[in-house]
ZAMARGU-4260 file (C-alpha; in steps of 0.2 Angstrom, whole numbers, plus 5000, padded with zeros to 4 digits):
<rodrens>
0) 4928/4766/5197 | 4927/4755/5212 | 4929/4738/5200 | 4948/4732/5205 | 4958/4716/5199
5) 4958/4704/5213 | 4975/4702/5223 | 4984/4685/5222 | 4976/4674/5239 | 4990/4669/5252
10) 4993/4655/5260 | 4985/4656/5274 | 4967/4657/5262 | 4971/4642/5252 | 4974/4632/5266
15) 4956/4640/5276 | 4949/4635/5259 | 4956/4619/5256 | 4948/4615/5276 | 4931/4621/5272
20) 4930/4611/5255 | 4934/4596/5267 | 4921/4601/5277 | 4911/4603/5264 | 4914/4585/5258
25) 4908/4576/5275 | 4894/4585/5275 | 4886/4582/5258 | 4891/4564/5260 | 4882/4559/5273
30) 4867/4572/5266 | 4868/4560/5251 | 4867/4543/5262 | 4853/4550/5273 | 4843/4556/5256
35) 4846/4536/5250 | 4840/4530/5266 | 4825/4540/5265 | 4821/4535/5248 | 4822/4516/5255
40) 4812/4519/5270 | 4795/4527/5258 | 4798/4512/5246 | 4798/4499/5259 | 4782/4511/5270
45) 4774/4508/5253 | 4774/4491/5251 | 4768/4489/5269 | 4752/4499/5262 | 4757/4520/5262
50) 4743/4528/5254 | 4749/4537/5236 | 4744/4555/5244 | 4756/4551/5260 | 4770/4548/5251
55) 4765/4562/5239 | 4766/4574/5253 | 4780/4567/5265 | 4791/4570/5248 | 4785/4589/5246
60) 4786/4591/5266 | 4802/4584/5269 | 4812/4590/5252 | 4804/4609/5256 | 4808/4608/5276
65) 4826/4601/5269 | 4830/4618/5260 | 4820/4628/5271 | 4831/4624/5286 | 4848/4624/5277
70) 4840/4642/5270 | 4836/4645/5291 | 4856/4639/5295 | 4865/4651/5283 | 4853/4666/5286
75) 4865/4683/5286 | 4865/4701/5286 | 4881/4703/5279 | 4883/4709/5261 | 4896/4701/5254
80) 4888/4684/5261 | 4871/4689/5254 | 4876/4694/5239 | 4890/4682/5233 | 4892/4669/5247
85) 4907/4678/5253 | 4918/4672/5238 | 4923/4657/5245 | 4911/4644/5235 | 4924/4629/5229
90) 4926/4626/5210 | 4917/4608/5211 | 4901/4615/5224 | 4898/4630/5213 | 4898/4619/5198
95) 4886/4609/5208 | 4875/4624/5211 | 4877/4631/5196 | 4871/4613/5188 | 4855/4616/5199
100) 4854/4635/5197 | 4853/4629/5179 | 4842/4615/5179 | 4825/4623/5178 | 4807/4618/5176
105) 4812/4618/5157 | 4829/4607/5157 | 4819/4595/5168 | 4802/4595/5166 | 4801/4603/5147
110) 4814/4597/5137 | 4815/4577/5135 | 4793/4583/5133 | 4801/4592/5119 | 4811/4579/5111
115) 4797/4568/5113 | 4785/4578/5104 | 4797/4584/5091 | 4811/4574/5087 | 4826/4580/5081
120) 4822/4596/5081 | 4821/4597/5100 | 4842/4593/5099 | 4843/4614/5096 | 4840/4615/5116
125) 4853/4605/5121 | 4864/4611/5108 | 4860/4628/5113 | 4860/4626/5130 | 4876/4618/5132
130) 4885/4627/5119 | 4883/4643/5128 | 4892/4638/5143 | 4908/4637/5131 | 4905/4654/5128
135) 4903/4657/5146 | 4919/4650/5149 | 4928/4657/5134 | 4922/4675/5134 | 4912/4680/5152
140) 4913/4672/5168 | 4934/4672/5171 | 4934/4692/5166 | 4918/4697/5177 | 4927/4689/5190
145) 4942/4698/5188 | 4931/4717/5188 | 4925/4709/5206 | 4906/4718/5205 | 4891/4709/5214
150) 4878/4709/5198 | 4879/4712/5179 | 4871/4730/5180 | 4884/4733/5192 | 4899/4729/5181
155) 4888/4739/5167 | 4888/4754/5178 | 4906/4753/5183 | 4911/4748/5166 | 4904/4760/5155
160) 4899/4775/5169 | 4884/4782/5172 | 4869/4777/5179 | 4862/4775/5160 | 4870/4758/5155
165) 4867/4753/5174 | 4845/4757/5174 | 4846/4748/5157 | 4853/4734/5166 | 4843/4733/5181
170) 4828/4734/5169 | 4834/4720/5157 | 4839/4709/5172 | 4821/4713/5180 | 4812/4707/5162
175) 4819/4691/5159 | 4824/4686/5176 | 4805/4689/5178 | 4799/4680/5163 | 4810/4665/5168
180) 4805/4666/5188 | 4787/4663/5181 | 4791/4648/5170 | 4798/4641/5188 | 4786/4644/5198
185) 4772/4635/5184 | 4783/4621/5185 | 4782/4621/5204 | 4762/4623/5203 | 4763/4608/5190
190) 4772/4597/5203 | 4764/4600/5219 | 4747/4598/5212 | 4751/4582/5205 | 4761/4578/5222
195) 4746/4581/5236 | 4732/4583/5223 | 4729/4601/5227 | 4725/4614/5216 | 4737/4621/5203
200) 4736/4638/5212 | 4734/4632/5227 | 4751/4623/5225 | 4761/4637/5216 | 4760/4646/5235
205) 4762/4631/5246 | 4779/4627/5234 | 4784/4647/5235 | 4785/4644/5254 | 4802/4634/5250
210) 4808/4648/5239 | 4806/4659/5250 | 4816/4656/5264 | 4830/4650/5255 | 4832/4668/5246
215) 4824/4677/5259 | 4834/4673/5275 | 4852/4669/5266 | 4854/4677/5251 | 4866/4669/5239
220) 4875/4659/5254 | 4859/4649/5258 | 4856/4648/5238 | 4872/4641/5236 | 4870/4628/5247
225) 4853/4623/5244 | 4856/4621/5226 | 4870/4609/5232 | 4858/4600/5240 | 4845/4601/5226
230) 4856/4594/5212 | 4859/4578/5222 | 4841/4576/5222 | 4837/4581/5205 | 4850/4571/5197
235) 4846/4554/5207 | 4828/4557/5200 | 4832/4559/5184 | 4843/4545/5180 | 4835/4531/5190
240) 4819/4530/5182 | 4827/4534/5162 | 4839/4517/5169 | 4825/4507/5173 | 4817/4511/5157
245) 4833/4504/5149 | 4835/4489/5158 | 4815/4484/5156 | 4817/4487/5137 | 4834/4481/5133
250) 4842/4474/5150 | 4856/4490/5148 | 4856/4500/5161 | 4865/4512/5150 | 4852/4522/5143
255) 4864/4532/5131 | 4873/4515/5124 | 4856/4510/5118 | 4847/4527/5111 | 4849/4521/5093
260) 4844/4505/5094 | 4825/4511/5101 | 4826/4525/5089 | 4825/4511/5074 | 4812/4502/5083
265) 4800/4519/5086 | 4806/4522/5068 | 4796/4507/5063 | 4782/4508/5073 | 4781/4526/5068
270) 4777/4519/5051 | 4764/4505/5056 | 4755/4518/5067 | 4752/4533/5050 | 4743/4519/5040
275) 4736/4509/5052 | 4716/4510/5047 | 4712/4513/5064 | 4721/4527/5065 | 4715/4531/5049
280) 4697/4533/5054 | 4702/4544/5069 | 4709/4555/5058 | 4695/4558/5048 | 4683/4561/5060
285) 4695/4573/5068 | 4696/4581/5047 | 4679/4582/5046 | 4677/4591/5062 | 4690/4604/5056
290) 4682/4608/5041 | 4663/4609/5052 | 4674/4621/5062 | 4679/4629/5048 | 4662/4634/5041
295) 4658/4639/5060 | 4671/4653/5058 | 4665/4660/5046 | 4653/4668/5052 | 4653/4662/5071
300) 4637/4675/5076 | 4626/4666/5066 | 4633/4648/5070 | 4631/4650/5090 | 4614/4655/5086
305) 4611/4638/5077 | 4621/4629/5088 | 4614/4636/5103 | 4595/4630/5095 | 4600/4613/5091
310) 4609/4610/5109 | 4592/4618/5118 | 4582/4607/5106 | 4590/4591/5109 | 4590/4594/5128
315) 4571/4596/5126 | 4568/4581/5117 | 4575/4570/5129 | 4566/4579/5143 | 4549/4574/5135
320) 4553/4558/5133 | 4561/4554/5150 | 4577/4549/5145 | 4592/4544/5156 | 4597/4556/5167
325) 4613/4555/5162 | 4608/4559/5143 | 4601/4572/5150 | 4615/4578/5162 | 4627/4575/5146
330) 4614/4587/5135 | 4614/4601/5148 | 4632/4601/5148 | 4634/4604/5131 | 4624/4618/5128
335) 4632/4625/5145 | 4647/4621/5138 | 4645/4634/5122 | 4652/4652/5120 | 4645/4666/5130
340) 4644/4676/5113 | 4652/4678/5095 | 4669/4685/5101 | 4672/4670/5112 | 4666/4658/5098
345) 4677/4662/5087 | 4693/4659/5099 | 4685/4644/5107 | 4682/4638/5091 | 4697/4644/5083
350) 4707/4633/5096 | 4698/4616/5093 | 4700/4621/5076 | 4718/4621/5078 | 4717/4603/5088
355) 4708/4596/5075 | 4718/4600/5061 | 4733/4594/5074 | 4725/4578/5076 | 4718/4575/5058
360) 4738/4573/5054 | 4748/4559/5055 | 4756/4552/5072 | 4744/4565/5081 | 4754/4579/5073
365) 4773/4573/5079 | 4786/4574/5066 | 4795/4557/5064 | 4806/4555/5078 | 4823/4554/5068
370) 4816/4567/5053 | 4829/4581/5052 | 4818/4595/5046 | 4801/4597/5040 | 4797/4595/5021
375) 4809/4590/5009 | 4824/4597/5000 | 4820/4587/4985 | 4803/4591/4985 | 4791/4605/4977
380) 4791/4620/4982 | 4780/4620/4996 | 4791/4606/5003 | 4806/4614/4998 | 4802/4631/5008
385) 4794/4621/5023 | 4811/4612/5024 | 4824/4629/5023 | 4812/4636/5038 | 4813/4622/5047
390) 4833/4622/5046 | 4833/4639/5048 | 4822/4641/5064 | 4833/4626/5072 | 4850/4636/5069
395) 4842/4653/5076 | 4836/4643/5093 | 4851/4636/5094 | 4859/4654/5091 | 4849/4662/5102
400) 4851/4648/5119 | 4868/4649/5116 | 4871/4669/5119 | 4856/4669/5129 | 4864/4656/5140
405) 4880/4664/5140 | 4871/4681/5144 | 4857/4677/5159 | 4862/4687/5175 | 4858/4673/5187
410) 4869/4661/5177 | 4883/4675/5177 | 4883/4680/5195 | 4886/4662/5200 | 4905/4668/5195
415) 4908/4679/5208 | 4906/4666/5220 | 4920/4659/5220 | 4938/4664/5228 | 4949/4668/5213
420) 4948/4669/5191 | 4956/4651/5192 | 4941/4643/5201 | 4929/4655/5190 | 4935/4644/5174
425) 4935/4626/5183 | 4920/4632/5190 | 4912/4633/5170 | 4919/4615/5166 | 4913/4607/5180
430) 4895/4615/5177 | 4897/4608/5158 | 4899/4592/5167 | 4885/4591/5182 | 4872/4599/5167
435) 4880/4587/5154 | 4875/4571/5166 | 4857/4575/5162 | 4854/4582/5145 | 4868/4566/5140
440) 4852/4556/5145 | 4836/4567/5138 | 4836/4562/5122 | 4838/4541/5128 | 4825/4547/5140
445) 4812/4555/5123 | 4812/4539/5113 | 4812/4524/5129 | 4798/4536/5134 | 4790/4536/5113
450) 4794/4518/5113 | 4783/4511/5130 | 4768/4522/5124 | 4768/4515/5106 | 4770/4497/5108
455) 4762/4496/5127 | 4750/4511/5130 | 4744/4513/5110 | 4731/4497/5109 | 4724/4495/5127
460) 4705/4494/5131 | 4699/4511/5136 | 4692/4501/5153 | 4712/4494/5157 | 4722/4511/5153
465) 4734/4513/5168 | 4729/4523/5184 | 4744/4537/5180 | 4730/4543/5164 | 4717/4547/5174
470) 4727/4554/5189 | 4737/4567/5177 | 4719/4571/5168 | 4716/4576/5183 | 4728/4588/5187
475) 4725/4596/5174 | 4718/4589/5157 | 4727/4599/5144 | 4742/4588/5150 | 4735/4573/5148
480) 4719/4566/5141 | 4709/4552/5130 | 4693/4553/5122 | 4687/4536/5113 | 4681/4545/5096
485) 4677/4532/5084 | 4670/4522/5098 | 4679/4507/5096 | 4686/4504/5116 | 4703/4503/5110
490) 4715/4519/5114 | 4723/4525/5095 | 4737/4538/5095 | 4726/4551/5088 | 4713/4549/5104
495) 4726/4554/5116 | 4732/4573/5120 | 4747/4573/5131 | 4760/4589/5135 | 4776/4589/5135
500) 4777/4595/5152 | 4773/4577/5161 | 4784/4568/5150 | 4796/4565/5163 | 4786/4567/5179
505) 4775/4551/5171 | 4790/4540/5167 | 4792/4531/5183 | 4773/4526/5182 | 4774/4525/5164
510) 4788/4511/5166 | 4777/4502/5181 | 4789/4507/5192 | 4783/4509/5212 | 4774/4525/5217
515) 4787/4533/5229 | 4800/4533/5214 | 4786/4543/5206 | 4787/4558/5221 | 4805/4557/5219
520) 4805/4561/5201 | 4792/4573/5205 | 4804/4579/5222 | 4818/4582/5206 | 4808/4592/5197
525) 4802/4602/5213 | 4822/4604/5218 | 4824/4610/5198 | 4813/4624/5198 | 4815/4630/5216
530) 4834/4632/5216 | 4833/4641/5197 | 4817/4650/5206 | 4829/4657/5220 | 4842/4661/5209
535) 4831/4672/5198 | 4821/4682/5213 | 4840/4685/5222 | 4844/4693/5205 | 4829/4703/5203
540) 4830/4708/5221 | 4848/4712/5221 | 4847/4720/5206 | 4833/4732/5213 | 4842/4734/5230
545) 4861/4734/5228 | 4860/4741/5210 | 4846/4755/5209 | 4844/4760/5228 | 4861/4759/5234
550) 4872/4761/5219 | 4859/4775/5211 | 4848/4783/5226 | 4855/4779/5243 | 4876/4775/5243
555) 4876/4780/5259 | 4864/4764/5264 | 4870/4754/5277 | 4873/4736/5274 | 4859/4731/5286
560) 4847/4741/5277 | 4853/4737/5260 | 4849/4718/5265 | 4833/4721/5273 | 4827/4731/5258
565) 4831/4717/5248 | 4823/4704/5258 | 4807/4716/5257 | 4809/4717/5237 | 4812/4698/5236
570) 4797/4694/5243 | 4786/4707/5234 | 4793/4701/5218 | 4790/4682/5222 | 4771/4686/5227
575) 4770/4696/5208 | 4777/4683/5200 | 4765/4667/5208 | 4753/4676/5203 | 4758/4680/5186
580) 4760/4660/5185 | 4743/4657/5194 | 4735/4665/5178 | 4744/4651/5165 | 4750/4663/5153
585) 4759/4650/5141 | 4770/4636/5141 | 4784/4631/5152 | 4797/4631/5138 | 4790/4647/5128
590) 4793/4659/5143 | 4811/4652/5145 | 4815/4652/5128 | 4808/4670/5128 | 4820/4673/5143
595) 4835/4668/5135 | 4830/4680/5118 | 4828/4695/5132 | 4845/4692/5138 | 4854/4688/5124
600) 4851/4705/5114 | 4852/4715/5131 | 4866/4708/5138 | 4879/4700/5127 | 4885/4714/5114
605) 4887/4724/5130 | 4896/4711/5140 | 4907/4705/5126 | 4913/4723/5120 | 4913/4728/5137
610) 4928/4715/5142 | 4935/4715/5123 | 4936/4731/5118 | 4938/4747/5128 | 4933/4760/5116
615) 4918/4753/5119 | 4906/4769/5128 | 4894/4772/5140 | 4883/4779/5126 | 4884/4767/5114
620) 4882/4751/5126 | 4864/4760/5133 | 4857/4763/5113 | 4863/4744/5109 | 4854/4737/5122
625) 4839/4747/5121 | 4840/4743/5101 | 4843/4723/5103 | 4830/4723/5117 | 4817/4732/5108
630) 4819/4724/5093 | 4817/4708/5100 | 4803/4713/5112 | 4792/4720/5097 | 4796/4704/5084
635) 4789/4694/5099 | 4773/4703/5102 | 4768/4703/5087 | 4772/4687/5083 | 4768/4676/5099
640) 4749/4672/5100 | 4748/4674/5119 | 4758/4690/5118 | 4747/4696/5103 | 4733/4694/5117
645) 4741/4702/5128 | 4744/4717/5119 | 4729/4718/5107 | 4737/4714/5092 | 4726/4711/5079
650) 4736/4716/5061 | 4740/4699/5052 | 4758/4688/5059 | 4771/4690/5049 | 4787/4681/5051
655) 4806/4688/5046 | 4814/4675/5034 | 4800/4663/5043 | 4810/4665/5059 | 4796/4661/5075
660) 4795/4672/5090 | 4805/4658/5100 | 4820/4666/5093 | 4817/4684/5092 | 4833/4686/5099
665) 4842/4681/5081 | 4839/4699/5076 | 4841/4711/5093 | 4861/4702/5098 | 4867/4709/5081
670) 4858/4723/5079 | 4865/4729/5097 | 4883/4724/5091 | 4879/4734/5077 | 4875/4748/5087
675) 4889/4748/5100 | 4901/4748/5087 | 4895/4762/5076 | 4889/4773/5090 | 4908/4771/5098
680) 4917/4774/5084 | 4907/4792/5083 | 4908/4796/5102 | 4923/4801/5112 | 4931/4786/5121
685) 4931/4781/5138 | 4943/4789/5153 | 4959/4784/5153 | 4955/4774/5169 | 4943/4763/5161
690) 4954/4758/5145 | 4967/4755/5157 | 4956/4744/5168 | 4947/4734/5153 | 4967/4732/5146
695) 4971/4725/5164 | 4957/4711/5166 | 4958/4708/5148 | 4980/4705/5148 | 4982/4700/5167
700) 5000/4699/5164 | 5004/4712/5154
</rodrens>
């Protein structure tokens, strides 16, 4: 057992800390004037006639050269540096970091796209979210600071013994630091496309460069401090755009103060646009094309054959009567345009079933923005079950970010940064507060957002939409597009597909705002997904190096080699995962939330029982994570469509008590508290040592 409680810190350390946080101060001060002046310096270059692309890549050059040399200055070899920045982060900075550490591609690129596109329902995120970190206060991050490991496989292996709990650990740590890693560095593709205009692939690599040698060269000392740095940004670009919003809809500049007041008038709207006949028409086309999709699918061999004859005959008609080249051009594009064969027809055609049937519905599909749940608890039955899902899914999301939050690795090791168990719980608050600043403002953000493309965007001549349509089109038109379908020039609400992924990087343009305040949203959401990105490969790397090969293959490793192995493992890892992102496996918010699930049932019966009861065993904590996980793993694959694929599942979806893969979790966390406890009761208890250790951390001052 090599975990001790940590000895009371002299004087001499609290003054040498209370000196650095100083230091610390002048330093992200004037860091935070000189990022102000250089955001004044593009907006005034643009004025003076600085193309769009410049400032699109003088943001990603200079924000990725920012963190690449702080990353350059804080390089080390040292393993306590490396590994937990030397323990001698202050409360306030590792809140900071944490806030930023937190801040993924998700919080803010995904969420306010989620609110948008479904209402109240999307409140389980932020519910979830920041309700975990209570958990993570009341229940984690002081005690795992007081057991003084490095990782959370660590503490499993010192904790319960054995290198059983501690490979479990390692391989939980790997599978949803992974999955989430990958949801990043999407988001980072997203951004830098749309940045510089280069290809989303092409920019996943060019934005992995910055990850890299953060993590690479400094381990969690250069993490630390680059998430510092890329919370200031990220938060500035968040808020200013949101205020502006506010004060061009209202004159507030408190978005917050004024949420309820847009809400009524979305609302309203809301009602005008489901029977406006306009909107009316568009949905019939799309219902008719649903049901012509329909009768496609059922027998989709047969229908390519016709299809493929009427396309090949049309094209030759126009041919022998020397039509318009472009009717022409438009003709051969179609029939190229078909499925290869009968397999591919039927999931191509499948999909625009499924978009159809989307957009045959009422306000394109979205619920009413202020709707509680789906159906109606007053209703028949059909309304009445719809309803008691939908409550039910919400509370299970909620359920399952809140332990997931309160379980993810890279979240937890942020605690043993710091230089006492005092500084480990005003480090949690001041995280709540730096993460409460932005997800205070998403919802605000979702309906000013709602409201400027209902009464501004919703009506315009297809010939005067905004340059900002066709430029996200182009990036990538899943995100975004418009297709004039009952030929009438105007744009309905039906005729437009837009992703809640570009929600927020399209509200400075949305809101007519100046191009370079555009980069800088689009530099926060860059800052967002590197610094969770660098968190997540330190963990996997660290988890790899410190945990398998030194605690498990090689303990007589020197720390030189122990932080060049993980250096190596970091950047094989980050290669893996940009290309697992390249392939566009599913959306930002589905891998995240799938994380959080993975890490809730692997991690939290083990961590809770671990610090709060010490007949907890080795035994039992290895079955209750292999349980929770593998429960939670198999409800997702044979549930999630892009997992089904995956997998080559083919047997019928069948949903437990109507709960969606999202929140596979809610079955794995107590079926591995379940496990833990049974098993323990029925196996001998731990040493001696142990109990005494877990009675110590637990009662400090007994």
């Amino acid at each position: 057992m090599t975990g001790r409680p940590e000895s009371r810190r002299s004087a001499s350390d609290i003054a040498v800390s209370k000196a650095f946080k100083q230091q610390l101060n002048k330093v992200y001060l004037w860091y935070t004037g000189g990022f102000a002046l250089f955001v004044v310096s593009l907006a005034v270059l643009e004025q003076m006639g600085l193309p769009r692309d410049w400032i699109g890549f003088i943001f990603l050059l200079a924000t990725i050269g920012l963190y690449a040399g702080i990353g350059i200055m804080s390089r080390t070899t040292d393993a306590t540096e490396y590994y937990v920045a030397g323990r001698r982060v202050p409360a306030v900075y590792n809140g900071m970091a944490t806030g930023a550490d937190w801040m993924s591609a998700a919080s803010f690129i995904g969420m306010a796209g989620t609110l948008y596109l479904t209402g109240y329902s999307g409140l389980a995120f932020i519910m979830g979210w920041t309700g975990g970190y209570c958990l993570v206060a009341l229940l984690l991050a002081p005690y795992l600071r007081k057991f003084g490991q490095f990782t959370i496989p660590d503490f499993l292996g010192e904790r319960y013994g054995g290198n059983l709990p501690r490979l479990l650990g390692i391989a939980a740590a790997i599978l949803c630091s992974f999955t989430y890693v990958v949801a990043q560095i999407s988001g980072v593709g997203l951004i830098t496309s749309r940045l510089t205009g280069v290809a989303f692939e092409l920019g996943i690599f060019l934005g992995l460069g910055g990850i890299l040698v953060c993590s690479f060269l400094g381990g969690m000392r250069a993490v630390t401090w680059t998430q510092v740095a890329q919370y200031i940004v990220l938060i500035v670009a968040y808020m200013l755009p949101v205020v502006w919003l506010s004060v061009k809809q209202t004159g507030v500049p408190v978005p917050q103060a004024i949420y309820g007041f847009q809400l009524e008038k979305v609302t309203a709207k809301e009602k005008l646009l489901a029977n406006d006949p306009k909107e009316l028409a568009v949905r019939e086309i799309y219902k008719a094309r649903a049901i012509e999709l329909a009768a496609r699918l059922e027998n989709p061999a047969a229908a390519l054959v016709t299809a493929k004859a009427a396309a090949e005959a049309k094209l030759a008609g126009l041919r022998s009567v020397n039509a318009p080249s472009a009717q022409i051009s438009a003709a051969e594009k179609a029939l190229s345009a078909l499925p290869r064969d009968a397999a591919s027809a039927r999931v191509t055609w499948s999909r625009a079933k499924a978009e159809a049937d989307t957009k045959s519905m009422p306000l394109n599909g979205m619920p009413a923005h202020a709707a509680q749940f789906a159906g109606d608890p007053d209703g028949n039955a059909e309304a009445r079950q719809a309803f008691d899902e939908s409550r039910r899914n919400f509370l299970a999301l909620i359920f399952c970010l809140m332990v997931g939050t309160a379980a993810l690795p890279h979240i937890l090791m942020r605690y043993y940064t710091v230089p006492s168990v005092k500084e480990a719980r005003q480090s949690v608050t001041w995280s709540l507060f730096f993460i409460f600043l932005l997800y205070f403002t998403a919802p605000a953000l979702a309906v000013l957002v709602k409201f400027e493309v209902f009464h501004v965007l919703i009506g315009t001549p297809f010939d005067q939409l905004p340059q900002w349509v066709s430029a996200w089109n182009k990036v990538d038109p899943s995100l975004l597009s418009v297709t004039d379908i009952n030929q009438d020039g105007l744009l309905q609400l039906n005729e437009m597909s837009i992703g809640g992924d570009i929600i927020v990087l399209a509200t400075a343009e949305i809101g007519g705002l100046p191009y370079v305040i555009s980069g800088l949203v689009a530099a926060g959401g860059l800052a967002a997904a590197l610094s969770t990105a660098d968190g997540l490969l330190l963990t996997i790397a660290n988890a790899l190096s410190h945990d398998l090969y030194y605690k498990m293959i090689d303990p007589n490793a020197s720390t030189a080699r122990r932080v060049t192995i993980s250096k190596v493992l970091l950047l094989m890892v980050a290669l893996v995962a940009a290309y697992v992102a390249a392939q566009k496996p599913a959306d930002i918010l589905f891998l995240v939330s799938a994380a959080f699930s993975f890490a809730a049932a692997a991690f939290f019966p083990a961590l809770v029982l671990g610090i709060f009861w010490k007949r907890a065993t080795g035994i039992a904590a290895a079955l209750g994570m292999i349980a929770g996980l593998g429960v939670t793993f198999y409800y997702m694959v044979t549930t999630q469509p892009w997992l089904r694929d995956v997998f080559g599942v083919t047997s019928p979806v069948e949903l437990w008590f109507g709960i969606l893969p999202i929140s596979a979790g809610v079955f794995g966390v107590p079926l591995g508290f379940a496990v833990i406890i049974l098993v323990s009761l029925v196996t001998p208890p731990p040493s001696r040592e142990v109990q005494d250790l877990v009675e110590y951390v637990r009662y400090p001052r007994r």
